[in-house]
C-alpha atoms as a printed R data frame, in Angstrom:
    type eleno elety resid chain resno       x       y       z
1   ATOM     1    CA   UNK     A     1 -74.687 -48.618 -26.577
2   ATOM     2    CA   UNK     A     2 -75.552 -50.160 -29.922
3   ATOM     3    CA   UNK     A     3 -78.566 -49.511 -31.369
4   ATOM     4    CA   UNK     A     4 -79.648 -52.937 -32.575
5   ATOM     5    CA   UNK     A     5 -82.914 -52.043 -33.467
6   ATOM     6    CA   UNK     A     6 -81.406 -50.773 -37.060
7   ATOM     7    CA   UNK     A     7 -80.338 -52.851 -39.654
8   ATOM     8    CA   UNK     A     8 -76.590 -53.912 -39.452
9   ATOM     9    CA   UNK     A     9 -73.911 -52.603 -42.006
10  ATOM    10    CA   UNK     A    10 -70.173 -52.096 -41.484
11  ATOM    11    CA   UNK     A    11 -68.645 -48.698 -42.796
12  ATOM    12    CA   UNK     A    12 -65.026 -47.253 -42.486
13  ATOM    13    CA   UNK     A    13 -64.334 -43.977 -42.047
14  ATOM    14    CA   UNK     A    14 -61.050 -41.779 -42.579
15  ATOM    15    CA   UNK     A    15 -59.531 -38.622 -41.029
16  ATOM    16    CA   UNK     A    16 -57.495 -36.716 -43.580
17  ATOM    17    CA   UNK     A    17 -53.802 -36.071 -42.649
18  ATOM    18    CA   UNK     A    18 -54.627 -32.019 -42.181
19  ATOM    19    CA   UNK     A    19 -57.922 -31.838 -40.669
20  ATOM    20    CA   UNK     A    20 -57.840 -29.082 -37.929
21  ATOM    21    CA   UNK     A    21 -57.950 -30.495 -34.413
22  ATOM    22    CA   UNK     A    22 -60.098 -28.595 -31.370
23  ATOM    23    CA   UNK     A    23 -59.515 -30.909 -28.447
24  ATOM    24    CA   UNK     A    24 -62.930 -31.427 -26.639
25  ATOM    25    CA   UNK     A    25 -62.494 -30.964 -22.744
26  ATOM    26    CA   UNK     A    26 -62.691 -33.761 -19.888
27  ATOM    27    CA   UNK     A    27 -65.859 -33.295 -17.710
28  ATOM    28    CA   UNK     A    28 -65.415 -32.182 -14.683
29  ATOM    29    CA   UNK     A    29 -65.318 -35.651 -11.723
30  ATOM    30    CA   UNK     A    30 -63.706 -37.946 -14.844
31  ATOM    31    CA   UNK     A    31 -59.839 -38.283 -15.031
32  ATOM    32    CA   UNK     A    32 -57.792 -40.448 -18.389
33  ATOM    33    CA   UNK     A    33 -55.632 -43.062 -17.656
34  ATOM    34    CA   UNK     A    34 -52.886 -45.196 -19.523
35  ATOM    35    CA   UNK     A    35 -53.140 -49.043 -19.905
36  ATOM    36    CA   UNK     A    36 -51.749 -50.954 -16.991
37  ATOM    37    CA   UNK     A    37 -51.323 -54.871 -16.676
38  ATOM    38    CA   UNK     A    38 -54.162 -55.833 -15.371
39  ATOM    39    CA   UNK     A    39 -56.690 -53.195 -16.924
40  ATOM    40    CA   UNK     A    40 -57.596 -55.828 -20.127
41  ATOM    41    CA   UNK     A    41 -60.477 -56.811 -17.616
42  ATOM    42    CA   UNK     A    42 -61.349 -53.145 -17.216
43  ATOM    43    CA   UNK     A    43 -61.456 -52.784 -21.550
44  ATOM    44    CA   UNK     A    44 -63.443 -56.434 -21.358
45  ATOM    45    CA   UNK     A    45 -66.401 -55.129 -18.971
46  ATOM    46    CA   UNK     A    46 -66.696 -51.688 -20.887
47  ATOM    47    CA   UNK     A    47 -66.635 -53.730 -24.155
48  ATOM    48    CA   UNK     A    48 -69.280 -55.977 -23.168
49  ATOM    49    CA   UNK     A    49 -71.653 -53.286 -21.028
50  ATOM    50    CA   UNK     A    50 -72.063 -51.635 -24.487
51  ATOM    51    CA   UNK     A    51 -72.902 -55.125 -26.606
52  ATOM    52    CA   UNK     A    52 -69.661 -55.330 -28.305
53  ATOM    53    CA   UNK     A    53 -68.928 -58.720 -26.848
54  ATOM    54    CA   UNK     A    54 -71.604 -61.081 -25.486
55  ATOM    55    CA   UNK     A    55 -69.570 -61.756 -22.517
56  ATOM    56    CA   UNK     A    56 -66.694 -60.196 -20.470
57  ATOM    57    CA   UNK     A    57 -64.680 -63.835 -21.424
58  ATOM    58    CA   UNK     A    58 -65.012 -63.363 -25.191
59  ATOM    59    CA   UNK     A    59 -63.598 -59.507 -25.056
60  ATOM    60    CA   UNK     A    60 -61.306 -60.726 -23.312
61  ATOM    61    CA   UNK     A    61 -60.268 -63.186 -25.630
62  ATOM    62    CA   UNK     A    62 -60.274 -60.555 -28.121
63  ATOM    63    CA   UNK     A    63 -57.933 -58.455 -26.799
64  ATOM    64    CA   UNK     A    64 -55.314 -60.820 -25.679
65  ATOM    65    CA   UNK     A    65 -55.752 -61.901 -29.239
66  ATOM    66    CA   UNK     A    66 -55.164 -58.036 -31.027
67  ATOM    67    CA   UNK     A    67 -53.617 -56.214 -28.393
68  ATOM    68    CA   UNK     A    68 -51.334 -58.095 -26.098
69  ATOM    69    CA   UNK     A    69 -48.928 -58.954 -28.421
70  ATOM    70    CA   UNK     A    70 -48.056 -55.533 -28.609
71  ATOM    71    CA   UNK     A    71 -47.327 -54.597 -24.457
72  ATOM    72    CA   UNK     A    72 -44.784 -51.919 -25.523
73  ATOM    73    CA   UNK     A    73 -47.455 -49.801 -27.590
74  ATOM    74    CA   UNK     A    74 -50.718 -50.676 -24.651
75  ATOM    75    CA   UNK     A    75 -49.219 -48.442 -22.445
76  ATOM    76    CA   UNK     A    76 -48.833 -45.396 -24.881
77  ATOM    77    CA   UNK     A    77 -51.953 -46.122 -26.981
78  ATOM    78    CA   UNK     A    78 -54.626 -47.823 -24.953
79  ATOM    79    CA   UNK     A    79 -56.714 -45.120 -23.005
80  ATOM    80    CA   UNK     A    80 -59.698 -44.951 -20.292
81  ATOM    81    CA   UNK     A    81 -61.593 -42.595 -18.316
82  ATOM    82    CA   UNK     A    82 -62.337 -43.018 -14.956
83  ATOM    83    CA   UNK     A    83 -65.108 -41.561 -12.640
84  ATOM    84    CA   UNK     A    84 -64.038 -40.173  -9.170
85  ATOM    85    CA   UNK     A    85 -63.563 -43.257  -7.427
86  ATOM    86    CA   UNK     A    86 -61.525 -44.697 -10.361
87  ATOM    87    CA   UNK     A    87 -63.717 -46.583 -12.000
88  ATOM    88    CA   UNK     A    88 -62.685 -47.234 -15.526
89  ATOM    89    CA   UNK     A    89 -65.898 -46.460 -17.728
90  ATOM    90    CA   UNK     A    90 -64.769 -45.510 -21.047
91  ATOM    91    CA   UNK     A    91 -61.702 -46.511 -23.629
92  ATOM    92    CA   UNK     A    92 -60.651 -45.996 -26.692
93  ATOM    93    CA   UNK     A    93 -56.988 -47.120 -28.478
94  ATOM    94    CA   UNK     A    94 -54.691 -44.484 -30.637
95  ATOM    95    CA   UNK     A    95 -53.802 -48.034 -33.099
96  ATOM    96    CA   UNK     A    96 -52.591 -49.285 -36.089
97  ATOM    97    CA   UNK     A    97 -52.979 -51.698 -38.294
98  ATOM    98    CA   UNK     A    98 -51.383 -53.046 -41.358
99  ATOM    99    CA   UNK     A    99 -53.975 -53.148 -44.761
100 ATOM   100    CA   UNK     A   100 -52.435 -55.092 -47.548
101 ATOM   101    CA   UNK     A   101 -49.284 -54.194 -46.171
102 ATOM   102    CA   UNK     A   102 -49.471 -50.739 -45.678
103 ATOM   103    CA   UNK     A   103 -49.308 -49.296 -42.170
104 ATOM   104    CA   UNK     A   104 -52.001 -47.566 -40.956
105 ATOM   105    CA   UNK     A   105 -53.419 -45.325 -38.228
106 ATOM   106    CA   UNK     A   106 -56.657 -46.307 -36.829
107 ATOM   107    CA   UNK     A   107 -58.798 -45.298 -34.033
108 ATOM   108    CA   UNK     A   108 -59.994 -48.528 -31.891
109 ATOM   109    CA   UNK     A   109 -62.780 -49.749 -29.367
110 ATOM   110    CA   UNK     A   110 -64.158 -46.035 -28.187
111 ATOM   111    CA   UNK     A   111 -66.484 -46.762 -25.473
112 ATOM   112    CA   UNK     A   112 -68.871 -45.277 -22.500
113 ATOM   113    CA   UNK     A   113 -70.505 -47.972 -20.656
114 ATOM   114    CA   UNK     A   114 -74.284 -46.853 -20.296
115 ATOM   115    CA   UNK     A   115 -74.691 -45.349 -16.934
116 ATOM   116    CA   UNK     A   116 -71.952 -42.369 -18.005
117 ATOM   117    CA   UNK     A   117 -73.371 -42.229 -21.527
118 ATOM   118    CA   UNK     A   118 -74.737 -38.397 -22.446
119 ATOM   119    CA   UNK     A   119 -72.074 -36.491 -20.264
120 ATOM   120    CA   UNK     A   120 -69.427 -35.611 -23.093
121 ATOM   121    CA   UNK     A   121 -67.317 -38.694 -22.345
122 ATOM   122    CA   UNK     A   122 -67.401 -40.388 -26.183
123 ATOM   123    CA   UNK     A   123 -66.087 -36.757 -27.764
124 ATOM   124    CA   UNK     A   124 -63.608 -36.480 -24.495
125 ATOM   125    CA   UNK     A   125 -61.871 -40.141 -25.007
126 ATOM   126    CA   UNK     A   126 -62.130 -39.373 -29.115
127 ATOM   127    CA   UNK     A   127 -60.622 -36.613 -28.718
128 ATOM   128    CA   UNK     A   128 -57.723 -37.421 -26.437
129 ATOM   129    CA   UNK     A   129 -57.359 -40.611 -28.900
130 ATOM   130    CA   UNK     A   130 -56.971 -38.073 -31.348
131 ATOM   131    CA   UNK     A   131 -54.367 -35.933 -29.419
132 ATOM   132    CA   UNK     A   132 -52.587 -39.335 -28.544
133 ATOM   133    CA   UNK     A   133 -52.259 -40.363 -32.406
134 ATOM   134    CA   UNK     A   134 -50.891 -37.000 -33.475
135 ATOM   135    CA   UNK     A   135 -48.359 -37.249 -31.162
136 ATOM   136    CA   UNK     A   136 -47.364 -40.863 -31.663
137 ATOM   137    CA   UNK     A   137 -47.869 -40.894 -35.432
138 ATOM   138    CA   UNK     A   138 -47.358 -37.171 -36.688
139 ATOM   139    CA   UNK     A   139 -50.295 -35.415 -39.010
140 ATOM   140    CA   UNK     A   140 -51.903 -38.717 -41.327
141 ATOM   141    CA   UNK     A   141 -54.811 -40.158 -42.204
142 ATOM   142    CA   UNK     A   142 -56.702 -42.077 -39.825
143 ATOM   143    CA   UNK     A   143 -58.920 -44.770 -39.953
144 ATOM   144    CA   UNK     A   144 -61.444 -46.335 -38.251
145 ATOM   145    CA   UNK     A   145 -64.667 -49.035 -38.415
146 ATOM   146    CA   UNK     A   146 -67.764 -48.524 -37.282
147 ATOM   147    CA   UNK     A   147 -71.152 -49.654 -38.000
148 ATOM   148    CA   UNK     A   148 -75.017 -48.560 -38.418
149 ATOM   149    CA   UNK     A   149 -75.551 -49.566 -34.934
150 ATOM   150    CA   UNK     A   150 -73.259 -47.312 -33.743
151 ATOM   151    CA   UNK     A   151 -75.272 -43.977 -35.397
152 ATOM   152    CA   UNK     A   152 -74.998 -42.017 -32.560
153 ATOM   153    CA   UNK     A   153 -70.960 -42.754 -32.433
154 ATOM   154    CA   UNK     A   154 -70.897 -42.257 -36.319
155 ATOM   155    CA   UNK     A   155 -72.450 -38.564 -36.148
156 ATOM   156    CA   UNK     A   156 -69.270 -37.821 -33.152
157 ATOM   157    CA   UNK     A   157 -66.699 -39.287 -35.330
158 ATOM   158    CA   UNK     A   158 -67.726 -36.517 -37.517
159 ATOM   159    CA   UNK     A   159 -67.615 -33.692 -35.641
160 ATOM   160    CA   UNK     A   160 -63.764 -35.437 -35.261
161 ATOM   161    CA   UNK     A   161 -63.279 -34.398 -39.689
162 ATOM   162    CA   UNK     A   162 -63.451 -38.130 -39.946
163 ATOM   163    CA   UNK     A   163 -66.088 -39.161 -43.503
164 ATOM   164    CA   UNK     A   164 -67.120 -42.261 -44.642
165 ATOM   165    CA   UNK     A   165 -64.537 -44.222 -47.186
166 ATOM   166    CA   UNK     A   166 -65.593 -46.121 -50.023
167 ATOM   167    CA   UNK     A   167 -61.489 -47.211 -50.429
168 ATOM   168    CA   UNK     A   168 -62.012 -50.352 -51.977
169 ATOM   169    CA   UNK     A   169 -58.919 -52.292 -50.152
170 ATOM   170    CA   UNK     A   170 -60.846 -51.802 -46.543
171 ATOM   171    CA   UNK     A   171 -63.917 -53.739 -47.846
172 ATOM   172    CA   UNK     A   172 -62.550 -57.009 -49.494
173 ATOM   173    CA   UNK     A   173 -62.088 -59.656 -46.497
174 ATOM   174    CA   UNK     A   174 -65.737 -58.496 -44.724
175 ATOM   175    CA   UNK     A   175 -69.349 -59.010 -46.393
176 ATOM   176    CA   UNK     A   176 -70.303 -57.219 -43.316
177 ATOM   177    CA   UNK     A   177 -68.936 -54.229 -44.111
178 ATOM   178    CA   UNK     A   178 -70.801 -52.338 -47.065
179 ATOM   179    CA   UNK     A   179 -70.283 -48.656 -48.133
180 ATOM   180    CA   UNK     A   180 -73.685 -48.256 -50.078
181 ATOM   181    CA   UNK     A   181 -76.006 -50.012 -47.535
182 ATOM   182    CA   UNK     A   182 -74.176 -48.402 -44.356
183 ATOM   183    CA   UNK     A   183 -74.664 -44.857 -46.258
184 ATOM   184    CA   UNK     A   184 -78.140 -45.694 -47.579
185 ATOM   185    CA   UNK     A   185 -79.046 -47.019 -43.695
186 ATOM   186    CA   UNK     A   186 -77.139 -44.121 -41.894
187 ATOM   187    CA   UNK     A   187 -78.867 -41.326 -44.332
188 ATOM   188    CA   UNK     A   188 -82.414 -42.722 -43.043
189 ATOM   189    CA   UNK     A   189 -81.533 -42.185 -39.917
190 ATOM   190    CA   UNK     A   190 -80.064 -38.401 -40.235
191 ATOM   191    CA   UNK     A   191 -84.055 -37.578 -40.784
């Protein structure tokens, strides 16, 4: 869940093409599954149980917005957990996007709605992002944005080889997103 209690600051963060990969195991009683029609309202309540969205309607907007233009890649790229009953309460989306042009690699949305945060399952959908990326795009650099309210998340995406990026090109189009004040904000908390 995001920690709003921190001040707010937008920060990218890359995975070098290279960067050895140690999958991080499922949890026993959780299962992944592939996007299916129907499971944008599944991506739209995890969204918004975590704050992302302040309601299931605007995440929902979102996605038909970003992702369902795309229905050949949801299927291949768009990822959940589910609990034993199937229950969907995590995702996270192997994507792409295009910066100035230039096709890129990114890691999307990773969520745990609250009740199943603390049991492994934000390393166990990272990492199976992960696997799903290598496979789909080969061995390169990946992105992804985050933000100081997402600390906890940040440290993970660490222990993934991802670092912060100061690439100039990812922070044009956003005030939002700031390099110094996200590291000066995220270095506070570390103590």
């Amino acid at each position: 869940m995001l920690d709003k209690s921190v001040p707010y600051a937008g920060i990218f963060m890359v995975r070098p093409a290279g960067t050895p990969f140690t999958p991080f195991p499922i949890p026993d009683r959780f299962s992944y599954a592939l996007y299916r029609d129907g499971d944008e309202m599944d991506w739209a309540r995890i969204e918004t149980s975590v704050l992302e969205f302040e309601g299931e309607f605007e995440a929902l907007l979102y996605f038909n917005k970003k992702f369902k233009p795309y229905p050949e890649e949801l299927p291949k790229r768009c990822l959940f957990i589910e609990n034993d009953e199937g229950i969907k309460i995590a995702t996270a989306s192997a994507w792409f996007h295009h910066v100035q042009g230039e096709y890129r690699a990114w890691l999307h949305w990773v969520s745990v709605m609250p009740d199943y945060q603390g049991y492994g399952l934000g390393k166990a959908v990272t990492s199976k992002a992960l696997q799903l990326m290598l496979e789909l795009e080969g061995d390169v650099d990946i992105y992804l944005h985050t933000q100081t309210w997402s600390h906890i998340a940040f440290r993970i995406y660490e222990k993934f080889g991802f670092v912060p990026t100061d690439e100039k090109i990812l922070y044009k189009d956003n005030k939002d997103n700031n390099y110094k004040k996200a590291m000066r904000i995220l270095n506070k908390l570390k103590k």
